[in-house]
DSSP file (Angstrom, degrees, kcal/mol; ACC not computed):
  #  RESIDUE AA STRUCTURE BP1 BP2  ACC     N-H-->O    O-->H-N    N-H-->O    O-->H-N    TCO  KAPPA ALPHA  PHI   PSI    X-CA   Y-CA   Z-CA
    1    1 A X              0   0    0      0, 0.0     2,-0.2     0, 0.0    17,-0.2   0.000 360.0 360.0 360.0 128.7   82.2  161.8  121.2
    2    2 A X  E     -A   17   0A   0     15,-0.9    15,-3.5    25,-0.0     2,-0.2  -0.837 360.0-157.5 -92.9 149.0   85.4  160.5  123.5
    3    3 A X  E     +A   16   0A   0     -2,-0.2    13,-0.2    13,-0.2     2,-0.2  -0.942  15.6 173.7-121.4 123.2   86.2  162.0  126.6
    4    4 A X  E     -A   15   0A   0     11,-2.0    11,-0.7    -2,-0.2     2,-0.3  -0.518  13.6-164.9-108.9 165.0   90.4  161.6  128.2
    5    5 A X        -     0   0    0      9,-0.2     2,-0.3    -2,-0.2     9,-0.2  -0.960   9.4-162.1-137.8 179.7   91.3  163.3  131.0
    6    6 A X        -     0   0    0     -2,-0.3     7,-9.9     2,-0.1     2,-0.2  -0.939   7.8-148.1-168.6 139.0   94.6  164.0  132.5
    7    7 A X  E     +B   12   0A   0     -2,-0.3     2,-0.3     5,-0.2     5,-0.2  -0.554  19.9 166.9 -83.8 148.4   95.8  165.2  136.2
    8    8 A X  E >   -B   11   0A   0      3,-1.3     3,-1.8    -2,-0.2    -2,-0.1  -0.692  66.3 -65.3-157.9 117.2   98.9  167.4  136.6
    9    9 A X  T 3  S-     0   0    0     -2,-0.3    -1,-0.1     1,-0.2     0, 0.0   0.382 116.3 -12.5  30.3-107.4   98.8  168.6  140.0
   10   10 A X  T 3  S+     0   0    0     -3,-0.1    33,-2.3    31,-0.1    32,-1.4  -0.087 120.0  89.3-117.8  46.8   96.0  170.8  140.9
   11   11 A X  E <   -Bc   8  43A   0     -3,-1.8    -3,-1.3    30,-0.2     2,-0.3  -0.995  54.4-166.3-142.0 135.0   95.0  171.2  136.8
   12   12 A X  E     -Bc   7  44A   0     31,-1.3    33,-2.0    -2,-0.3     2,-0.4  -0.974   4.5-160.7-122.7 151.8   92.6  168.7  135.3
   13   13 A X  E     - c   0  45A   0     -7,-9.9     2,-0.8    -2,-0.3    33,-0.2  -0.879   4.1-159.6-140.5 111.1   92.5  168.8  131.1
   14   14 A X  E     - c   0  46A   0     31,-1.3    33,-1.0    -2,-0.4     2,-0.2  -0.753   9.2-153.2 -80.2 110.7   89.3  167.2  129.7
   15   15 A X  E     -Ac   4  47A   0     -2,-0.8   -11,-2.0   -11,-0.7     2,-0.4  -0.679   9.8-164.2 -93.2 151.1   90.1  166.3  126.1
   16   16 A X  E     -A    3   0A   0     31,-1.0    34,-1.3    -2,-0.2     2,-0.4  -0.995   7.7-178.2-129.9 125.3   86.9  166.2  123.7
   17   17 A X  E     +Ac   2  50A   0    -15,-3.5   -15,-0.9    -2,-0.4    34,-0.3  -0.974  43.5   3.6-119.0 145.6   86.8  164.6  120.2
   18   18 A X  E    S- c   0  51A   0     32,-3.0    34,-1.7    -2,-0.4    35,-0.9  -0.672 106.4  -3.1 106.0-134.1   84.3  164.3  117.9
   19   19 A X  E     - c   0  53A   0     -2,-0.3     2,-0.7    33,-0.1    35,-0.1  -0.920  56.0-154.0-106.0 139.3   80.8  165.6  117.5
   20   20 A X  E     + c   0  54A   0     33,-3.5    35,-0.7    -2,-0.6     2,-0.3  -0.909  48.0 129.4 -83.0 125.2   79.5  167.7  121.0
   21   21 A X  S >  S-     0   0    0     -2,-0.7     3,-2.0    33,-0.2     4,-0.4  -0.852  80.1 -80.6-160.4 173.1   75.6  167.2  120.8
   22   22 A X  G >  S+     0   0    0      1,-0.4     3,-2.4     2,-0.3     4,-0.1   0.914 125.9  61.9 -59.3 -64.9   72.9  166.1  122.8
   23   23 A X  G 3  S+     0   0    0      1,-0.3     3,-0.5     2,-0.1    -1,-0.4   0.669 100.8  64.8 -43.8 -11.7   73.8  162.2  122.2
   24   24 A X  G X> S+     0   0    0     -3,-2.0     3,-1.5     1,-0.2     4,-1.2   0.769  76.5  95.3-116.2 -45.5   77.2  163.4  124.0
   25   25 A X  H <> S+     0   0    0     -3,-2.4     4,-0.7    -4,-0.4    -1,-0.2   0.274  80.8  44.7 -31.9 -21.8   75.5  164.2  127.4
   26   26 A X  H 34 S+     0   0    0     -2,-0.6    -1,-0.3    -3,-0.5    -2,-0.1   0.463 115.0  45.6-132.8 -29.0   76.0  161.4  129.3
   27   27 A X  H X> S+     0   0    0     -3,-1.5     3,-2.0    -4,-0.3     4,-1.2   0.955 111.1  56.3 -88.4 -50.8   79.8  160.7  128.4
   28   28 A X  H >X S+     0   0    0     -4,-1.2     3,-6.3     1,-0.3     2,-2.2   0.973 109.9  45.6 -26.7 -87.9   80.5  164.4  129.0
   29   29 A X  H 3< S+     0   0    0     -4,-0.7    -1,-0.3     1,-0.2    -2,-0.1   0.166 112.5  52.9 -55.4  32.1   79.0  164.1  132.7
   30   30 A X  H <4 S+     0   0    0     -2,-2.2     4,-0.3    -3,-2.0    -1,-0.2   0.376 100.8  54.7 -89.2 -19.9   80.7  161.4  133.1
   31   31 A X  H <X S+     0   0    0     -3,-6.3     4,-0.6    -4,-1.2     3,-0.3   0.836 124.4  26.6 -84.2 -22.6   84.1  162.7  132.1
   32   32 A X  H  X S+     0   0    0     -4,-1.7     4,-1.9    -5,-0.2    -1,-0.2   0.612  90.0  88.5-115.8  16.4   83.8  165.3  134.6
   33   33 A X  H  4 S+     0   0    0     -5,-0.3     4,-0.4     2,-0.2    -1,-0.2   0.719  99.4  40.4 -62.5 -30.9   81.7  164.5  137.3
   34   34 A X  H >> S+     0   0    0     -3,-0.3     3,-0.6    -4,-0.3     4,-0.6   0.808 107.0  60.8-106.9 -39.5   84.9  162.8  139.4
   35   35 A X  H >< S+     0   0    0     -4,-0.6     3,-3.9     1,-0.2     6,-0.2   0.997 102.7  59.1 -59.4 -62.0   87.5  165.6  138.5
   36   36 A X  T 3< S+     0   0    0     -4,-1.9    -1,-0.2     1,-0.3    -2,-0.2   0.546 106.5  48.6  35.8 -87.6   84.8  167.6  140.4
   37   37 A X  T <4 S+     0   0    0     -3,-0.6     2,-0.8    -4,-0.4    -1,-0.3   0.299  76.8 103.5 -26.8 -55.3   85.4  165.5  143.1
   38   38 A X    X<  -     0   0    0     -3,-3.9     3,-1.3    -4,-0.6    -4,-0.0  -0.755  58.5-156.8 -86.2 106.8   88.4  165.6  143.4
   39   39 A X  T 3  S+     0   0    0     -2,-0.8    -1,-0.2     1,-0.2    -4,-0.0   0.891  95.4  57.9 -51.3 -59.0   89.4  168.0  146.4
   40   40 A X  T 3  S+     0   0    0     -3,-0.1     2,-0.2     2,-0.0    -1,-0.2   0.641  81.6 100.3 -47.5 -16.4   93.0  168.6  144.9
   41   41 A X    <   +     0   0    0     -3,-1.3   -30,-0.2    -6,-0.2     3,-0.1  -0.630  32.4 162.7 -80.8 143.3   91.6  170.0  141.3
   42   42 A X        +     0   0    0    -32,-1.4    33,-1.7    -2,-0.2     2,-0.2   0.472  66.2  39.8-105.4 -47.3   91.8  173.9  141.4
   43   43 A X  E     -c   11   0A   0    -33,-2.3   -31,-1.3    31,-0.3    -1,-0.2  -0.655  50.6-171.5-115.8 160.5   91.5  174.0  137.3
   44   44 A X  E     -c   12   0A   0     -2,-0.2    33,-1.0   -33,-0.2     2,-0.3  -0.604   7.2-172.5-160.2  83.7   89.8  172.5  134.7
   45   45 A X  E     -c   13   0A   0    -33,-2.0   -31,-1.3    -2,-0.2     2,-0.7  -0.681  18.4-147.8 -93.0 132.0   90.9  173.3  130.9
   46   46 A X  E     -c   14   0A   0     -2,-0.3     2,-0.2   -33,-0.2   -31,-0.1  -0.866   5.2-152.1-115.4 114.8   88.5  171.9  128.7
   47   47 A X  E >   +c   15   0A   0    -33,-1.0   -31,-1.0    -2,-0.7     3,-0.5  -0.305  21.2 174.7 -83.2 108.4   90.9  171.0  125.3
   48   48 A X  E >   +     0   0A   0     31,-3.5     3,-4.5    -2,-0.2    -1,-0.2   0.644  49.5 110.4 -98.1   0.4   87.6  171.3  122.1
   49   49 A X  E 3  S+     0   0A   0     30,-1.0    -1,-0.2     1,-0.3   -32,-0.1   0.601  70.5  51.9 -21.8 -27.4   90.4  170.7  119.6
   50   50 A X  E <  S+c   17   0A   0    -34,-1.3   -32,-3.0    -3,-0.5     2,-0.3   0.272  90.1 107.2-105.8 -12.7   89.1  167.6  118.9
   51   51 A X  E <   +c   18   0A   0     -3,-4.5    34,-0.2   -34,-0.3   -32,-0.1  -0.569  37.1 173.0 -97.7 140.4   85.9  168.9  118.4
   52   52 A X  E    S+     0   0A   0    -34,-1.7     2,-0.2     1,-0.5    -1,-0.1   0.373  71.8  13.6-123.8 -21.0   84.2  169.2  114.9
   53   53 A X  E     -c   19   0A   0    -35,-0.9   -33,-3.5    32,-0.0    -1,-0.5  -0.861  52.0-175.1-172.4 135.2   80.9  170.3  115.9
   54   54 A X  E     -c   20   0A   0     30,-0.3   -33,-0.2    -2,-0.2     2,-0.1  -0.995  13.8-152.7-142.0 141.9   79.0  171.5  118.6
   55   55 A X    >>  -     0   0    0    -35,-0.7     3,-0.8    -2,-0.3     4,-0.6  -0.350  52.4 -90.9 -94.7 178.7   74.6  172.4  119.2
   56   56 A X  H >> S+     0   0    0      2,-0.2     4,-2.7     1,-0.2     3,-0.6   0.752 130.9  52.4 -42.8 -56.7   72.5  174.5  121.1
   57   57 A X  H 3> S+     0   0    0      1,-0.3     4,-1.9     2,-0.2    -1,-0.2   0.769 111.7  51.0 -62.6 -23.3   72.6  170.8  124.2
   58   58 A X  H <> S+     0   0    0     -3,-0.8     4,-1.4     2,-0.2    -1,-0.3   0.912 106.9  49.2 -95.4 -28.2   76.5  171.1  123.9
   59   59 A X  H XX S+     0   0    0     -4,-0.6     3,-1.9    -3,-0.6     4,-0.9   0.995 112.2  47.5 -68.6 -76.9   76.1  174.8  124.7
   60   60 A X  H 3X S+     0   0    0     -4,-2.7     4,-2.4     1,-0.2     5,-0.3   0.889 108.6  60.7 -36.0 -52.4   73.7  174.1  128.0
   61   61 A X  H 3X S+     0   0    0     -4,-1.9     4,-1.8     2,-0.2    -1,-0.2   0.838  99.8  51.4 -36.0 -45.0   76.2  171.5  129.0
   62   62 A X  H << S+     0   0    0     -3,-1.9    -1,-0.2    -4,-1.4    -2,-0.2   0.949 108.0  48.8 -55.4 -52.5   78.8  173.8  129.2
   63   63 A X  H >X S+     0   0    0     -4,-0.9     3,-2.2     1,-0.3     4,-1.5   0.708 107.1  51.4 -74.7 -32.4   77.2  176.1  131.3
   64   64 A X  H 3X S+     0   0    0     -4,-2.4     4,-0.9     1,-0.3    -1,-0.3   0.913 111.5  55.4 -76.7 -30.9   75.9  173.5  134.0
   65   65 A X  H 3X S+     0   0    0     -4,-1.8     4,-1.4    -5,-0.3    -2,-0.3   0.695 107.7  50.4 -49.6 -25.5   79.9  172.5  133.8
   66   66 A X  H <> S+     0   0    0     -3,-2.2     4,-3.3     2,-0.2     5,-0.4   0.947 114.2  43.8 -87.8 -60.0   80.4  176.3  134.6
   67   67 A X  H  X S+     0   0    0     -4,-1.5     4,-0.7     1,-0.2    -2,-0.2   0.619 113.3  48.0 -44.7 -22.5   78.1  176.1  137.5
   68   68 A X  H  X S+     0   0    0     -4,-0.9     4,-0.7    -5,-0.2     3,-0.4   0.916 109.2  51.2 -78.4 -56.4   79.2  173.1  138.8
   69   69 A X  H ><>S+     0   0    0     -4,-1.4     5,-2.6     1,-0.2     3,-0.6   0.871 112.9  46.7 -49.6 -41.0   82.8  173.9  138.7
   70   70 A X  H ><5S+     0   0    0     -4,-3.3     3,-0.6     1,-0.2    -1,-0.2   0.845 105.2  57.1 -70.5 -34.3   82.2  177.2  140.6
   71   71 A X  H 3<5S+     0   0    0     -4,-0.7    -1,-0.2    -3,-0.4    -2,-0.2   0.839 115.5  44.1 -68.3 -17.1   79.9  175.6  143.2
   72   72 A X  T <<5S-     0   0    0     -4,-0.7    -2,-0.2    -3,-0.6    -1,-0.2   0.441 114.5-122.0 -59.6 -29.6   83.2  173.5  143.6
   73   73 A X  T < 5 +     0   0    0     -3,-0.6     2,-0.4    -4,-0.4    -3,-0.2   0.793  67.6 131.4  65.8  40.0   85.6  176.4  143.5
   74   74 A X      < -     0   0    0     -5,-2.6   -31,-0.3    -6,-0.1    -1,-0.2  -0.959  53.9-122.9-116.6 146.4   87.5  175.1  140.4
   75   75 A X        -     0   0    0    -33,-1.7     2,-0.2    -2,-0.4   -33,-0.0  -0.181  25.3-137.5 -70.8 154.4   88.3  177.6  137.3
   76   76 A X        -     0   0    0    -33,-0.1    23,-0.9   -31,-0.0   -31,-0.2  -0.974  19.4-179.3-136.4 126.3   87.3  176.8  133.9
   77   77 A X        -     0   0    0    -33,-1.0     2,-0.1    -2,-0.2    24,-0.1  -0.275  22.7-155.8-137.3  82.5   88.6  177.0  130.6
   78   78 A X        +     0   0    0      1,-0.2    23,-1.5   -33,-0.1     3,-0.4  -0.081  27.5 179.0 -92.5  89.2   87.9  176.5  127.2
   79   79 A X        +     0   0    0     22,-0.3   -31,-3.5     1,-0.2   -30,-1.0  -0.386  49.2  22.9-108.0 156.9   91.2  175.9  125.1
   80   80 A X  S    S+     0   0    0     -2,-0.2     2,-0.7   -33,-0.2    -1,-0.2   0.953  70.8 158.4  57.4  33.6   91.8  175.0  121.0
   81   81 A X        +     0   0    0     -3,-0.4     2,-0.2   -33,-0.1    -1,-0.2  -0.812   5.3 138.4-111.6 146.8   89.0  176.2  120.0
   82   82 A X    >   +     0   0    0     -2,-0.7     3,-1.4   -34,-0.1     4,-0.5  -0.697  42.2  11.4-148.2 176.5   88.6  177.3  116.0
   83   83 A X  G >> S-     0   0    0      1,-0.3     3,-4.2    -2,-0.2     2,-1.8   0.241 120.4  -1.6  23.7-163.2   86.5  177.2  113.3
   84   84 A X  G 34 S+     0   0    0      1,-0.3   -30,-0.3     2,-0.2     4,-0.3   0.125 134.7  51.8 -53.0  -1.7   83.2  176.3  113.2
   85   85 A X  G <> S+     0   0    0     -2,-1.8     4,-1.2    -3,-1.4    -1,-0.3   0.262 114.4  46.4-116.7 -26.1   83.3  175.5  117.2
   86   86 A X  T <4 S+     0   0    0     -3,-4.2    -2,-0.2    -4,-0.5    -3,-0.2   0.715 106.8  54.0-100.0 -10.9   84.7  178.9  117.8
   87   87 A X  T  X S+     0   0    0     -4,-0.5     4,-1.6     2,-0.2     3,-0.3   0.761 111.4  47.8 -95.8 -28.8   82.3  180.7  115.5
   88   88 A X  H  > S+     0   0    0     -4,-0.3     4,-1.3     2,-0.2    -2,-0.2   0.802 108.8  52.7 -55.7 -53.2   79.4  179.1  117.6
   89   89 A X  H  <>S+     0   0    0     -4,-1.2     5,-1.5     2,-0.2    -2,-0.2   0.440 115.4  44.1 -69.3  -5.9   81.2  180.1  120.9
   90   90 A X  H >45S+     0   0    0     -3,-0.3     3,-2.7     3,-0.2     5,-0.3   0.885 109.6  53.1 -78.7 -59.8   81.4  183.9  119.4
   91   91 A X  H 3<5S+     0   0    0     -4,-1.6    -2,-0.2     1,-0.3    -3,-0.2   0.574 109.3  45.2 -51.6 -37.1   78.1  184.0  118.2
   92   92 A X  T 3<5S-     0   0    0     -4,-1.3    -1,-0.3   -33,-0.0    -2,-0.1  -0.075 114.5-117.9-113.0  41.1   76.3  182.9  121.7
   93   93 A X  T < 5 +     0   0    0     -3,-2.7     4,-0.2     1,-0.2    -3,-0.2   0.912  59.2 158.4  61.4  50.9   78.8  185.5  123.3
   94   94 A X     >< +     0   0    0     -5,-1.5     4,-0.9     1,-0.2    -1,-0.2   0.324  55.0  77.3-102.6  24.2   80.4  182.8  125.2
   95   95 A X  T  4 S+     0   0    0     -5,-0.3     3,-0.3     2,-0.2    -1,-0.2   0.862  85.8  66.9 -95.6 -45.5   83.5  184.9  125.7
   96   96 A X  T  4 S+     0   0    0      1,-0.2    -1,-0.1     3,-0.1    -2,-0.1   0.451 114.0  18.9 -77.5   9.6   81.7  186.6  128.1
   97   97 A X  T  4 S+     0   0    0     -4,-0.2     2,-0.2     0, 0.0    -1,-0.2   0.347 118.8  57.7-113.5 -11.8   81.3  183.8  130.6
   98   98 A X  S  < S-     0   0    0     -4,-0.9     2,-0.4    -3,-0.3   -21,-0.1  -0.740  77.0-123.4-119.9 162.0   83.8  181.6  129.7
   99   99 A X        +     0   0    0    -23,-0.9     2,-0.6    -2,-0.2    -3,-0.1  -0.910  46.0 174.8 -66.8 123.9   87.6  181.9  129.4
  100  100 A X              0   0    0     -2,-0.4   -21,-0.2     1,-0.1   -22,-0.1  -0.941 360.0 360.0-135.9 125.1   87.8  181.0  126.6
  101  101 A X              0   0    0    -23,-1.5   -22,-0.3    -2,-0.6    -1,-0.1   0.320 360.0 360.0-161.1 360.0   91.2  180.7  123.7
């Protein structure tokens, strides 16, 4: 999977391509580990547009990304996602933790 990111003011937007899975873990924390970090970040839309497929590890990921961001006090949100990525994010009721369109 690649991970971009991009700064705007106080909005950070982690773009994701490719397949989210377990092999993916380690580039994921890496792409957002610094935004984090970053004092200035309020927000943090994470773009899955790019994304073709995602498991049960990609799922857990998120949520230690929700926890992190909130022990941080930056918002999260989970944007462009469809099909088979969105049917996954329905199915484990991820609407109801996440922001999620």
């Amino acid at each position: 999977m690649q991970v971009s990111s991009n700064i705007q003011q106080d909005k950070a937007v982690l773009t994701l391509n490719g397949r989210f899975d377990f092999n993916s873990h380690r580039d994921f924390r890496n792409g957002y580990d610094e935004l984090l970090k970053t004092n200035a970040i309020k927000a943090l839309e994470l773009n899955l547009n790019g994304v073709d497929y995602l498991d049960s590890s990609a799922l857990g990921m998120l949520l230690l990304l929700k926890e992190r961001a909130a022990a941080a006090n930056i918002s999260l949100e989970l944007t462009n996602c469809h099909g088979m990525v969105k049917q996954v994010l329905d199915v484990a009721n991820f609407g109801k933790i996440f922001n999620i369109s």
